[in-house]
N, CA, C and O atoms as a DFTB+ gen file, in Angstrom:
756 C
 N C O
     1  1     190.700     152.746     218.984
     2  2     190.447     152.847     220.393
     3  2     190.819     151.534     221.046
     4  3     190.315     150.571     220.469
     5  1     191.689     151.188     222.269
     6  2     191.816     150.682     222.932
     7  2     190.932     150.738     224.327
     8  3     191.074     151.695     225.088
     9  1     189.935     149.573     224.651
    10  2     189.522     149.568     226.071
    11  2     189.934     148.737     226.784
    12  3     190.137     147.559     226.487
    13  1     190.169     149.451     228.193
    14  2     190.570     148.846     229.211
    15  2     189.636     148.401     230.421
    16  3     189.248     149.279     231.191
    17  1     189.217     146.940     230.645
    18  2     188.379     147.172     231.608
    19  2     188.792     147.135     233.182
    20  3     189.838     147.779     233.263
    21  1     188.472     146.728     234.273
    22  2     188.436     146.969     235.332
    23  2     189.068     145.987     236.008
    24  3     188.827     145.083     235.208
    25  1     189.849     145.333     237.081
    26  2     189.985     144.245     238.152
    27  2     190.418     144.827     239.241
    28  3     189.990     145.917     239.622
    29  1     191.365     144.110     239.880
    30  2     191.690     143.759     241.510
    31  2     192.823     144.714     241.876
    32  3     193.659     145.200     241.114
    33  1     192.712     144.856     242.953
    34  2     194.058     145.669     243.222
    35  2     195.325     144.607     242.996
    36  3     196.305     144.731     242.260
    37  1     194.951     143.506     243.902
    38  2     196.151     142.098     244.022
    39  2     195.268     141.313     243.293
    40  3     194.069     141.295     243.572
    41  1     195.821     140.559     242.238
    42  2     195.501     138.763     242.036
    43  2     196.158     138.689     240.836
    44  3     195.989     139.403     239.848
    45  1     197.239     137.395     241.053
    46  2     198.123     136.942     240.195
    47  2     197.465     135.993     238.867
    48  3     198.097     135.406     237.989
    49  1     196.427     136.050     239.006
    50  2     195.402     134.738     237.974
    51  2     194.772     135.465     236.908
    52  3     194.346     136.578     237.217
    53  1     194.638     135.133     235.873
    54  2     194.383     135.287     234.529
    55  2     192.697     135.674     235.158
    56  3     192.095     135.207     236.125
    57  1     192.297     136.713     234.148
    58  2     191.108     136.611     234.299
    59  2     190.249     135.752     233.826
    60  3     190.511     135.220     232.747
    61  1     189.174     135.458     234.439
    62  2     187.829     134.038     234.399
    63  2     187.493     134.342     233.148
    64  3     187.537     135.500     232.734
    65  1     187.157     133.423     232.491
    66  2     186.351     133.759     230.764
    67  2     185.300     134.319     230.843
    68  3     185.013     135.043     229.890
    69  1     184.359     134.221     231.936
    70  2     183.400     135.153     232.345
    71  2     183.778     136.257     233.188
    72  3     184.106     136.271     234.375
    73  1     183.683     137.039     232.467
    74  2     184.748     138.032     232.950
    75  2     184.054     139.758     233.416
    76  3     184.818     140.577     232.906
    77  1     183.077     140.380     234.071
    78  2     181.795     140.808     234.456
    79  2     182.287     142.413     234.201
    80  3     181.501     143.240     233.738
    81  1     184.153     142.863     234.680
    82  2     184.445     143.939     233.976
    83  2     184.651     144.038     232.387
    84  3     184.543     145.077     231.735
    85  1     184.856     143.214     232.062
    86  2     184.983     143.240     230.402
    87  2     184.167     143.401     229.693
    88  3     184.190     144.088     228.671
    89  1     182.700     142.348     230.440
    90  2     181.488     141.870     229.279
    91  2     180.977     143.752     229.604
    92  3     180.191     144.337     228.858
    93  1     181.563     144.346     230.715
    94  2     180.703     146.112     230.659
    95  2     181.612     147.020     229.300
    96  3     181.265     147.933     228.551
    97  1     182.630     146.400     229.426
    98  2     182.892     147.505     228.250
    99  2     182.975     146.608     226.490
   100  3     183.775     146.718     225.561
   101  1     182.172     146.059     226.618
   102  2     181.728     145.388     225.069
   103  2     180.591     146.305     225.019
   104  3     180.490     146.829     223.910
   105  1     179.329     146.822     226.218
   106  2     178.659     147.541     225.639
   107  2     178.879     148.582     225.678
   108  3     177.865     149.237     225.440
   109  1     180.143     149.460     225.957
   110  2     180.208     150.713     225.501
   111  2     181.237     150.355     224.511
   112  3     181.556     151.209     223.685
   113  1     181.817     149.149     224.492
   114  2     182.436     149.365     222.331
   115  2     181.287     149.025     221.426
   116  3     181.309     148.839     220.210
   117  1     180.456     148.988     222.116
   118  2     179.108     148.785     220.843
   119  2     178.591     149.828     220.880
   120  3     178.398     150.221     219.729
   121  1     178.023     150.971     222.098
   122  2     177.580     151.965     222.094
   123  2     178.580     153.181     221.340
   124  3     178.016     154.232     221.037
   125  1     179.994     153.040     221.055
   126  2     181.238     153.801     220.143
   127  2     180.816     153.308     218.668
   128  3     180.599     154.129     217.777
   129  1     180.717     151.984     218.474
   130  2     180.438     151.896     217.266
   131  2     179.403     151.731     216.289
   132  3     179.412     151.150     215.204
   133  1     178.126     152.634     217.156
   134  2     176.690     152.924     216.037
   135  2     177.485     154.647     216.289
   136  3     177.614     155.284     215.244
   137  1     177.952     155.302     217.523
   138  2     178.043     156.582     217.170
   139  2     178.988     156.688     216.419
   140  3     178.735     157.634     215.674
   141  1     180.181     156.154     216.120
   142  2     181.215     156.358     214.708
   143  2     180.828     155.419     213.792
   144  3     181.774     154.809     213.294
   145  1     179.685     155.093     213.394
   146  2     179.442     154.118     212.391
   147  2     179.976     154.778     211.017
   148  3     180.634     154.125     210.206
   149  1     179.677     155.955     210.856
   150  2     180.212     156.434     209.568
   151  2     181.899     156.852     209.267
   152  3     182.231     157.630     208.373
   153  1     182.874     156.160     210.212
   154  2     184.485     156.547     210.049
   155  2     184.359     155.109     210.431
   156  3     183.562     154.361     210.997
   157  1     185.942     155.072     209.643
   158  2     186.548     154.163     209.867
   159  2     187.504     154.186     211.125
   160  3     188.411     154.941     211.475
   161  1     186.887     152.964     211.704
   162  2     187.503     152.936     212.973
   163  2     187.889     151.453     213.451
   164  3     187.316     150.404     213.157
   165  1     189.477     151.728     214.605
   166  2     189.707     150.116     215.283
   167  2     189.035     150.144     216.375
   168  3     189.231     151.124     217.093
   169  1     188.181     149.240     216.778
   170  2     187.871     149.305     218.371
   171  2     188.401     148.007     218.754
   172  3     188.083     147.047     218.053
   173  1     189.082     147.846     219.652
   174  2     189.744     146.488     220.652
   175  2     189.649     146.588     221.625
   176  3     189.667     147.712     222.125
   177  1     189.496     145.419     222.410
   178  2     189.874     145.327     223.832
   179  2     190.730     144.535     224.544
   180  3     191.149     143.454     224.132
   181  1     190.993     145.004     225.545
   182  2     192.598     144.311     226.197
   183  2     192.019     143.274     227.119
   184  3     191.034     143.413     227.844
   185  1     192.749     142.257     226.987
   186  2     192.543     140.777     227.954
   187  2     194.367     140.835     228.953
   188  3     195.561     140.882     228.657
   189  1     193.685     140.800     229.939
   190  2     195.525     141.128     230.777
   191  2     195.818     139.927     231.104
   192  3     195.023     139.078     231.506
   193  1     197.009     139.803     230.941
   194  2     197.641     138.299     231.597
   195  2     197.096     138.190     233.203
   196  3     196.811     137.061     233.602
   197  1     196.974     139.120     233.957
   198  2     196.787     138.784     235.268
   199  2     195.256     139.911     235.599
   200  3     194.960     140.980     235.064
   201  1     194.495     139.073     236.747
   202  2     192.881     139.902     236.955
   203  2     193.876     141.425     237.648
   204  3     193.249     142.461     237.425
   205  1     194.836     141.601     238.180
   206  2     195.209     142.861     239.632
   207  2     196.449     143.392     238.779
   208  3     196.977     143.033     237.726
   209  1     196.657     144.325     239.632
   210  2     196.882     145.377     239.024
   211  2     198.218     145.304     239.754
   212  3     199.290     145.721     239.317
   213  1     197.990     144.687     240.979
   214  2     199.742     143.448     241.790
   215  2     200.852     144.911     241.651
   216  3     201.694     144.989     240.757
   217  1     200.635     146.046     242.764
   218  2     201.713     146.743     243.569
   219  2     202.200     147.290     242.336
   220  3     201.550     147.655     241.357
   221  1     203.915     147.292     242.599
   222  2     204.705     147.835     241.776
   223  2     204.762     147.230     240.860
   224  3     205.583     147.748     240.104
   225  1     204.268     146.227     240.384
   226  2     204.293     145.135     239.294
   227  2     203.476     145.969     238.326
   228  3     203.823     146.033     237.147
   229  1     202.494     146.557     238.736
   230  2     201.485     147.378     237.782
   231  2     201.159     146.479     236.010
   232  3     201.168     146.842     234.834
   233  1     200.934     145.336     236.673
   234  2     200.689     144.263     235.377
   235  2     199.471     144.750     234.417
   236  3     199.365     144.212     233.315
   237  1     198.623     145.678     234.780
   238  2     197.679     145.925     233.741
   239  2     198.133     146.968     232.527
   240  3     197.959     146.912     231.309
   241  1     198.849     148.034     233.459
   242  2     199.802     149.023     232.593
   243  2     200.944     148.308     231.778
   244  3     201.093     148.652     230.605
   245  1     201.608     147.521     232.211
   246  2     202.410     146.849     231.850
   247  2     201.794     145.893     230.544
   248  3     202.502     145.531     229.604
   249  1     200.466     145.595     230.672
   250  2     199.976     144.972     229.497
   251  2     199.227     146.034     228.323
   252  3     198.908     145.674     227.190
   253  1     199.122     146.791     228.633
   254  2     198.451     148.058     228.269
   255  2     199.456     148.588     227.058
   256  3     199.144     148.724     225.875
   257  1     200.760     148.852     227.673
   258  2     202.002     149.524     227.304
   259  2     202.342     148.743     225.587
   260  3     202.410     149.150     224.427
   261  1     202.543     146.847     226.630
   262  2     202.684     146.087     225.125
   263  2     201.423     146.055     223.791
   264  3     201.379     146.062     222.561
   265  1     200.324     146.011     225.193
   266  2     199.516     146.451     223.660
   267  2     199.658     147.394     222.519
   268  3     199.360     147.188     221.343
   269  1     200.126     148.385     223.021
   270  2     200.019     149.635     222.099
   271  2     201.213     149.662     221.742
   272  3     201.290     150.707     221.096
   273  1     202.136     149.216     221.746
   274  2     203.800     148.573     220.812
   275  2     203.381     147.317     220.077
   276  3     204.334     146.959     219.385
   277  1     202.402     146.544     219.947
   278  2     202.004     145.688     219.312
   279  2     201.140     146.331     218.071
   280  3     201.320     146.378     216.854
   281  1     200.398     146.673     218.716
   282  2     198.926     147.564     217.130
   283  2     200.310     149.145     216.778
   284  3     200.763     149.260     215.639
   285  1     200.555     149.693     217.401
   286  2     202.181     150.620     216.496
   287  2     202.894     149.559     215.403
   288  3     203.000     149.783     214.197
   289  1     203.392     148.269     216.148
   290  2     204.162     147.620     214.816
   291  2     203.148     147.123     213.920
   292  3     203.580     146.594     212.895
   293  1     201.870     147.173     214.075
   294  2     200.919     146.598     213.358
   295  2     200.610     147.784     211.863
   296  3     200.998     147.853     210.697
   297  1     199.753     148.514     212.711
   298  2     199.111     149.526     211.884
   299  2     199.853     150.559     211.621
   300  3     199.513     151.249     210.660
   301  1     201.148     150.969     212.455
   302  2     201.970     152.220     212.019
   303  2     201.239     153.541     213.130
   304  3     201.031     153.512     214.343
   305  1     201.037     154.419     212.300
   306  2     200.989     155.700     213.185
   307  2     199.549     156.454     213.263
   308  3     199.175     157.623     213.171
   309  1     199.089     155.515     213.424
   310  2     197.397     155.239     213.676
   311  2     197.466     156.329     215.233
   312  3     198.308     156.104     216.103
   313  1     196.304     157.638     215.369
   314  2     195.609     158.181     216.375
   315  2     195.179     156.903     217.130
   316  3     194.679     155.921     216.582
   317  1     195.488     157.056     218.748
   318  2     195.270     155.727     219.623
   319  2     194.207     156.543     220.629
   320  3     194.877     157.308     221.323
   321  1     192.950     156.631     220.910
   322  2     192.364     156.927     222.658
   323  2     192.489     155.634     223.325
   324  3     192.191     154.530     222.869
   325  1     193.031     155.962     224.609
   326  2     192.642     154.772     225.179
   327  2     191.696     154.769     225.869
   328  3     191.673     155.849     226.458
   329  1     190.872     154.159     226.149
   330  2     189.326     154.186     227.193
   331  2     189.138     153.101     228.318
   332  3     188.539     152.038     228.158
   333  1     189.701     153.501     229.407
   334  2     189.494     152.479     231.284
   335  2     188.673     153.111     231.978
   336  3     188.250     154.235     232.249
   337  1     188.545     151.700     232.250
   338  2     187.040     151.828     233.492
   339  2     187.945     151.367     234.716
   340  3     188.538     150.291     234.639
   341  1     188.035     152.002     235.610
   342  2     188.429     151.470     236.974
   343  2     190.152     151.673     236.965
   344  3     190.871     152.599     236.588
   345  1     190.441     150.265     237.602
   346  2     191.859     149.818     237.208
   347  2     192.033     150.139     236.028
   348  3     192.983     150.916     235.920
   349  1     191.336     149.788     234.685
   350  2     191.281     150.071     233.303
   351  2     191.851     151.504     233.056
   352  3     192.739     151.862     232.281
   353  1     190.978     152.331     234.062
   354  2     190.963     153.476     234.260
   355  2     192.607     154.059     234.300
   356  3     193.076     154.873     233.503
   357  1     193.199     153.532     235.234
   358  2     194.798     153.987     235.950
   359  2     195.778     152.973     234.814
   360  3     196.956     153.190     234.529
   361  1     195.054     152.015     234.369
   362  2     196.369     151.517     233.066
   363  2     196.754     152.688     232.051
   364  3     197.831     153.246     231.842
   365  1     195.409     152.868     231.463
   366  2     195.125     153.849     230.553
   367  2     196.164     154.995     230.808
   368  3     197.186     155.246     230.170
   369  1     195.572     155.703     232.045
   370  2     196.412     156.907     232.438
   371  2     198.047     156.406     232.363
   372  3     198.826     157.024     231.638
   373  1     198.444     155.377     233.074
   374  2     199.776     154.990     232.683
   375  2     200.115     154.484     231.667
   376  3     201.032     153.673     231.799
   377  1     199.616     154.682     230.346
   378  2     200.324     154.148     229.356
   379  2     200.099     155.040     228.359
   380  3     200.364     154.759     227.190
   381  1     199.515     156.371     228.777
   382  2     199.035     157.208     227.307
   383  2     200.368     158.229     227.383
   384  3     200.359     159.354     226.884
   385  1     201.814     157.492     228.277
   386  2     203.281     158.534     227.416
   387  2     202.830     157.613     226.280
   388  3     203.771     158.025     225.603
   389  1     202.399     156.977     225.688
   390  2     203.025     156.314     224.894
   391  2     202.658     156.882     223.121
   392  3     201.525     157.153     222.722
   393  1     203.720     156.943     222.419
   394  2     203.829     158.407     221.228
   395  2     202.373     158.207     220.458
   396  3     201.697     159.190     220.152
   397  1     201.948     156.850     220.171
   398  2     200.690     156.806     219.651
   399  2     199.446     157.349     220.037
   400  3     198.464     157.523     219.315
   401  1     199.585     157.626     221.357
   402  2     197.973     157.891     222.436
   403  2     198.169     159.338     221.815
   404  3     199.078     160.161     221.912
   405  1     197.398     159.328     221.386
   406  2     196.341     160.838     221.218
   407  2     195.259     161.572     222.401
   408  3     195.190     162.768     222.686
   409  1     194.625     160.664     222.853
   410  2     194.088     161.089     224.715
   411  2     193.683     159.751     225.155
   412  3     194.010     158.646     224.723
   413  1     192.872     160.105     226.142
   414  2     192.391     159.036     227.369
   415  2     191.379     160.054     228.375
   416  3     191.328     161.097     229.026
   417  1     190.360     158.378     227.751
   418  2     189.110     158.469     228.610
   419  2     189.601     157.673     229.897
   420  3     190.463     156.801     229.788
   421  1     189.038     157.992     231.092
   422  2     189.062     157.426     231.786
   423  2     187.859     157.869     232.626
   424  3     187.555     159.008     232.980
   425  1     187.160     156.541     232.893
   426  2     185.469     156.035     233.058
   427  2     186.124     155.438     235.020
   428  3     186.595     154.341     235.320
   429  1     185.932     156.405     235.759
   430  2     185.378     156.136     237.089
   431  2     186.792     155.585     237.560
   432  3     186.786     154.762     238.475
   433  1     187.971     155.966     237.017
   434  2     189.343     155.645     237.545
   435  2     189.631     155.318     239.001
   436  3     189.012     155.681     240.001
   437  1     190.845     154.453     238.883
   438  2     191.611     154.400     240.209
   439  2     192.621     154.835     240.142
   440  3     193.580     154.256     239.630
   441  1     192.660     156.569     240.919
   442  2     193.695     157.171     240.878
   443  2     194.453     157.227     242.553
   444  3     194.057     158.076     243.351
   445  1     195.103     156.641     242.777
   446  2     196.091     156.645     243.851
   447  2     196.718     158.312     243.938
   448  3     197.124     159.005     243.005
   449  1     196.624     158.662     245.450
   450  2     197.862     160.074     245.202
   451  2     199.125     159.971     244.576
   452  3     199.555     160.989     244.033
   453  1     199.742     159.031     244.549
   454  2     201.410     158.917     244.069
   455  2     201.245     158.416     242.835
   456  3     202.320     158.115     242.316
   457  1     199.854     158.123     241.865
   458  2     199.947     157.814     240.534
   459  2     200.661     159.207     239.625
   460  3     200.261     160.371     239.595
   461  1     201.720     158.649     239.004
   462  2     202.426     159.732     238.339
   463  2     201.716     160.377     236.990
   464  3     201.054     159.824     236.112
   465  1     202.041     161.531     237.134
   466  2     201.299     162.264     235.806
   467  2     202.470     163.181     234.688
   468  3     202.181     164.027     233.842
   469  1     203.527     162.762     234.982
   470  2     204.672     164.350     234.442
   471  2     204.289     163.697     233.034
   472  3     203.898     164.619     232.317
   473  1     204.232     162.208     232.193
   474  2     204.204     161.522     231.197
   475  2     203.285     162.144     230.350
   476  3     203.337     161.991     229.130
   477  1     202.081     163.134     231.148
   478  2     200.825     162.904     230.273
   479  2     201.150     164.254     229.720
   480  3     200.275     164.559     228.909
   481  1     202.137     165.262     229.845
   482  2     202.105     166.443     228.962
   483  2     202.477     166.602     227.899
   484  3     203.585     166.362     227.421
   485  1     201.108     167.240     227.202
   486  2     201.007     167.655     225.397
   487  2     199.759     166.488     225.385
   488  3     199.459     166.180     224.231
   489  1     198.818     165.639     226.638
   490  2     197.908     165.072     226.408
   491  2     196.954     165.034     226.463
   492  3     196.835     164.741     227.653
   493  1     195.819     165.111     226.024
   494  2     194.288     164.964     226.238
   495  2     193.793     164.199     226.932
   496  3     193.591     163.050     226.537
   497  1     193.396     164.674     228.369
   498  2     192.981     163.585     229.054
   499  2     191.596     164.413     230.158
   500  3     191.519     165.349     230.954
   501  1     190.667     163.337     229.549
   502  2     189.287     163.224     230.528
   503  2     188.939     161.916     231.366
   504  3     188.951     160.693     231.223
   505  1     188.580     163.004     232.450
   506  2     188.353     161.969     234.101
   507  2     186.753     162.062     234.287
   508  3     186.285     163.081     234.794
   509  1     185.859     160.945     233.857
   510  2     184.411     160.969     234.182
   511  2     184.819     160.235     235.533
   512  3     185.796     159.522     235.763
   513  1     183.668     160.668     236.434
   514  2     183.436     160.003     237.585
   515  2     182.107     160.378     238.402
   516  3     181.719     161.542     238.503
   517  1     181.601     159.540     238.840
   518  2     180.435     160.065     239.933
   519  2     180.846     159.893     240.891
   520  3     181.533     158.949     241.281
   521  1     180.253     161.367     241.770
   522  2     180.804     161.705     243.570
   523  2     180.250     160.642     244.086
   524  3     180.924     160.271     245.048
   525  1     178.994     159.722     243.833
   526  2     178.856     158.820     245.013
   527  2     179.361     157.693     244.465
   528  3     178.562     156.847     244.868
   529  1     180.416     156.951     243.604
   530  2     180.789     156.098     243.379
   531  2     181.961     155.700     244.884
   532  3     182.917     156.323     245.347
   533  1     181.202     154.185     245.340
   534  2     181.904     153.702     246.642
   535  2     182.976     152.698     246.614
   536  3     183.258     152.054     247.625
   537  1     183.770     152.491     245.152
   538  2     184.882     151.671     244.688
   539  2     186.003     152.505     245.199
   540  3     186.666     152.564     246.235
   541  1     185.925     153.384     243.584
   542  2     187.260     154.335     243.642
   543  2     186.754     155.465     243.994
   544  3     185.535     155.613     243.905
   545  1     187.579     156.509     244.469
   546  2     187.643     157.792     245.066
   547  2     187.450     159.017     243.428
   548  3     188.157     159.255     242.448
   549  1     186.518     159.345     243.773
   550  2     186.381     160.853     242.823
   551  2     186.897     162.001     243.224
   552  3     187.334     162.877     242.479
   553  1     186.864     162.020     244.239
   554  2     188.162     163.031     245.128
   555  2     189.194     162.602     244.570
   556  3     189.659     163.471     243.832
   557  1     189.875     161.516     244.571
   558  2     191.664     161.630     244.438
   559  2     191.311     161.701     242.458
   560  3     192.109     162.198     241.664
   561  1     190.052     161.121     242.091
   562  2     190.344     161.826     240.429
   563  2     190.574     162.803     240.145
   564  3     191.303     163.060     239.187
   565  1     189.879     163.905     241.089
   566  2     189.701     165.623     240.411
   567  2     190.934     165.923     241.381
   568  3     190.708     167.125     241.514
   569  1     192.185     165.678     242.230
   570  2     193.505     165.812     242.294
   571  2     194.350     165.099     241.310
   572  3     195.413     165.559     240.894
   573  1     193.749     163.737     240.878
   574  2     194.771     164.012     239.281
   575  2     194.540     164.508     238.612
   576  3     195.448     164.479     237.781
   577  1     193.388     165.377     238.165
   578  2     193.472     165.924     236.889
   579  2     194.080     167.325     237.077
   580  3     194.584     167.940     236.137
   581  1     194.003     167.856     238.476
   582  2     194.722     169.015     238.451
   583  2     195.961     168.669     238.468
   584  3     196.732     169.240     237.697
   585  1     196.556     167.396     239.577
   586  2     198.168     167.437     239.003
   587  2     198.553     166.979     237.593
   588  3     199.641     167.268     237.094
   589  1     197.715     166.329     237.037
   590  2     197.963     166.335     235.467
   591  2     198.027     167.813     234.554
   592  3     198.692     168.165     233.580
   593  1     197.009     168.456     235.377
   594  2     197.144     169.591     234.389
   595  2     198.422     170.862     234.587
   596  3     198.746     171.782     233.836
   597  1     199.009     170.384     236.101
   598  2     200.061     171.425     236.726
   599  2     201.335     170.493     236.104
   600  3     202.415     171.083     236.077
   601  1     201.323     169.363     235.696
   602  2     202.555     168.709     234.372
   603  2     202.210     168.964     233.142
   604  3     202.723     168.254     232.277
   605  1     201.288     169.998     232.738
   606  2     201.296     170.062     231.233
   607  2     199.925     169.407     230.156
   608  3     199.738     169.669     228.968
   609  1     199.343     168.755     230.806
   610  2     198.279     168.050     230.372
   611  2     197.035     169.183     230.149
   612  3     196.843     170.275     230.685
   613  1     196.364     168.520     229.235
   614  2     195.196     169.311     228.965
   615  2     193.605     168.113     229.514
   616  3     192.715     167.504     228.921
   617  1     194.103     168.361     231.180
   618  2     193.091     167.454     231.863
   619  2     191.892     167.881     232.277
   620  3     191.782     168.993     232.793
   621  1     190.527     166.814     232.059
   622  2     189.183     167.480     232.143
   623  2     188.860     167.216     233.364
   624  3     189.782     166.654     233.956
   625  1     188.091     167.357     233.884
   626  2     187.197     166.596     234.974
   627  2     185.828     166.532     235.030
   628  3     185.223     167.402     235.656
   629  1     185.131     165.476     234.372
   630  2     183.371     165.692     233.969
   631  2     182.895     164.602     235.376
   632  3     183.218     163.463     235.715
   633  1     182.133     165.474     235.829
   634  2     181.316     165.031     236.861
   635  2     180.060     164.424     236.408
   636  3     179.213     165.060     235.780
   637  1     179.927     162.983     236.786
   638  2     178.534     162.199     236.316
   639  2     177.634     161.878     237.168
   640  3     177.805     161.233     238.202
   641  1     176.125     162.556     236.534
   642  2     175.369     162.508     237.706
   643  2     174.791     161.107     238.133
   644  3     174.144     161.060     239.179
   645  1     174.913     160.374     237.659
   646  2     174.865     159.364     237.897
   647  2     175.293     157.825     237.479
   648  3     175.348     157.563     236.277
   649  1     175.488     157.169     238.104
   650  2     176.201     155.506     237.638
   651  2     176.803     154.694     238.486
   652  3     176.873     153.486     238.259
   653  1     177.305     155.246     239.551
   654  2     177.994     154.918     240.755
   655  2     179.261     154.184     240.334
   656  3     179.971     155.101     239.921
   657  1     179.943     153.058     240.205
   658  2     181.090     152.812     239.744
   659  2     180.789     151.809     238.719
   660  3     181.735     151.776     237.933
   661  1     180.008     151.100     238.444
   662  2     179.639     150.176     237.257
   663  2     179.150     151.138     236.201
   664  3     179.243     150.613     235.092
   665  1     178.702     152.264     236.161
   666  2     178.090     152.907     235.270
   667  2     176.897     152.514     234.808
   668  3     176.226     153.331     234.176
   669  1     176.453     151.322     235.012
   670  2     175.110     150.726     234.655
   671  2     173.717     151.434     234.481
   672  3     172.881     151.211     233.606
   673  1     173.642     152.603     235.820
   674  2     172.346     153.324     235.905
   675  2     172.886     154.661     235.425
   676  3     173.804     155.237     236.009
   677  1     172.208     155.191     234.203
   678  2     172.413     155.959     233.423
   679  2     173.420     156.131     232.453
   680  3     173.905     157.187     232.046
   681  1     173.850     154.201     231.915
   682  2     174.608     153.481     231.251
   683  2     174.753     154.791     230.130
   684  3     175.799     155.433     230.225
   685  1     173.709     155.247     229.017
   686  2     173.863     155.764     227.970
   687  2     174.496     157.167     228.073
   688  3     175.239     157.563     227.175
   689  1     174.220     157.917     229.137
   690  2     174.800     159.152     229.619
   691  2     176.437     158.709     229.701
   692  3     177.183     159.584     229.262
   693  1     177.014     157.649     230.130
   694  2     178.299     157.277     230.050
   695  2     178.447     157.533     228.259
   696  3     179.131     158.428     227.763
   697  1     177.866     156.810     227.702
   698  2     178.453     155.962     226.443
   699  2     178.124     157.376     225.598
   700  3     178.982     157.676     224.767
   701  1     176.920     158.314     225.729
   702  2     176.921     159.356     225.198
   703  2     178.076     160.654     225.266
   704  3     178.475     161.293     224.292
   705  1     178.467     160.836     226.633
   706  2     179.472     161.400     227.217
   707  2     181.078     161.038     226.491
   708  3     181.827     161.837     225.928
   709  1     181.266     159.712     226.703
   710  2     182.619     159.033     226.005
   711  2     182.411     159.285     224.812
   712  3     183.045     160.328     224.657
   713  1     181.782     158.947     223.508
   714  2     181.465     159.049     222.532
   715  2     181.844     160.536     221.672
   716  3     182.526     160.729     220.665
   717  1     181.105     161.426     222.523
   718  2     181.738     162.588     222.330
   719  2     182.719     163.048     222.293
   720  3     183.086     163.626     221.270
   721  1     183.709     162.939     223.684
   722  2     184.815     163.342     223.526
   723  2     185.756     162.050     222.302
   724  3     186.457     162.325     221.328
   725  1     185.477     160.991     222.739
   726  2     185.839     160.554     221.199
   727  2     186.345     160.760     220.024
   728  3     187.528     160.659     219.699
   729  1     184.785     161.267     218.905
   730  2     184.898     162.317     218.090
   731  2     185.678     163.280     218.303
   732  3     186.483     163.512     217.401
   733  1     185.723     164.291     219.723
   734  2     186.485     165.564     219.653
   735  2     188.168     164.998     219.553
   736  3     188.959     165.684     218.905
   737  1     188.622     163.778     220.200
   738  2     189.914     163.489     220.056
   739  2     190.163     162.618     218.723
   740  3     191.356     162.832     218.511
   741  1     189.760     161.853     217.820
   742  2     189.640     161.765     216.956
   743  2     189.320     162.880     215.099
   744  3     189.388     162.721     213.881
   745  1     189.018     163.805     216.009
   746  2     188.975     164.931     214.636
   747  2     190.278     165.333     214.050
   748  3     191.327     165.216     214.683
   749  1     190.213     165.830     212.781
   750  2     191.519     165.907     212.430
   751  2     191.651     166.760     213.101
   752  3     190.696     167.265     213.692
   753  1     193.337     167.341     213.259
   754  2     193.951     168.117     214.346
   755  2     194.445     169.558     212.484
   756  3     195.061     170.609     212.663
């Protein structure tokens, strides 16, 4: 599993070592790894050269992409989920053409209308989000998952009753939720 965490729409600067989207998804790679404690599993997380996600530059996808051509020349033909929160969220979605991704979580995404989806068909892909989250839009999620699913995708849309965009309040309902589908994309095929 690859996680992706969250930043800026614009900012050209490395993220701070204290880093407040990241340190959130260390506890859902800890909450993944008491529920797969019994498989063997990679869990990593991505550090992006830049905090934003910077226009057409799309530097998080763009770091996302090399990641997963890096652990391919590494490990070979290793099942990949990728798992984003936010921005994390829309890397993820843009980088799971990639032949290793097996699906993608994506935890409270930033889905733009013109984020492209034709890439994600033959893919497993789930969109958690809560309706009152006041970051990103849960409306334009549940229009990507249908235009994901009108390119071929086998896209979910799980509505969370609660967390708002940090996921914090009713943290374990996230990590229980992800976890699951997890396992289901991780089973042998």
């Amino acid at each position: 599993m690859v996680l992706l965490h969250g930043g800026r729409a614009e900012d050209l600067r490395p993220p701070p070592l204290l880093n407040l989207p990241a340190w959130r998804m260390r506890f859902l790679a800890a909450a993944l790894a008491r529920t797969l404690s019994g498989r063997t599993v990679l869990i990593t997380t991505l550090r992006y050269r830049r905090r934003g996600w910077n226009g057409p530059r799309a530097d998080a996808a763009r770091d996302a992409a090399a990641a997963l051509d890096r652990l391919h020349a590494r490990q070979g033909d290793l099942p990949v989920v990728l798992i984003g929160h936010s921005m994390g969220g829309r890397a993820a979605l843009r980088a799971a053409g990639h032949p290793c991704v097996r699906g993608v979580i994506a935890l409270a995404p930033w889905c733009p209308p013109e984020e492209p989806v034709g890439h994600l068909a033959g893919r497993e892909v789930y969109v958690l989000h809560d309706e009152r989250d006041r970051v990103t839009s849960a409306r334009q999620s549940w229009d990507f998952v249908r235009r994901a699913r009108a390119a071929g995708a086998s896209a979910v849309a799980v509505r969370m009753a609660a967390g708002g965009h940090t996921m914090l309040r009713a943290g374990r309902s996230w990590h229980r939720q992800t976890s699951e589908i997890v396992e289901h994309l991780l089973s042998p095929r």
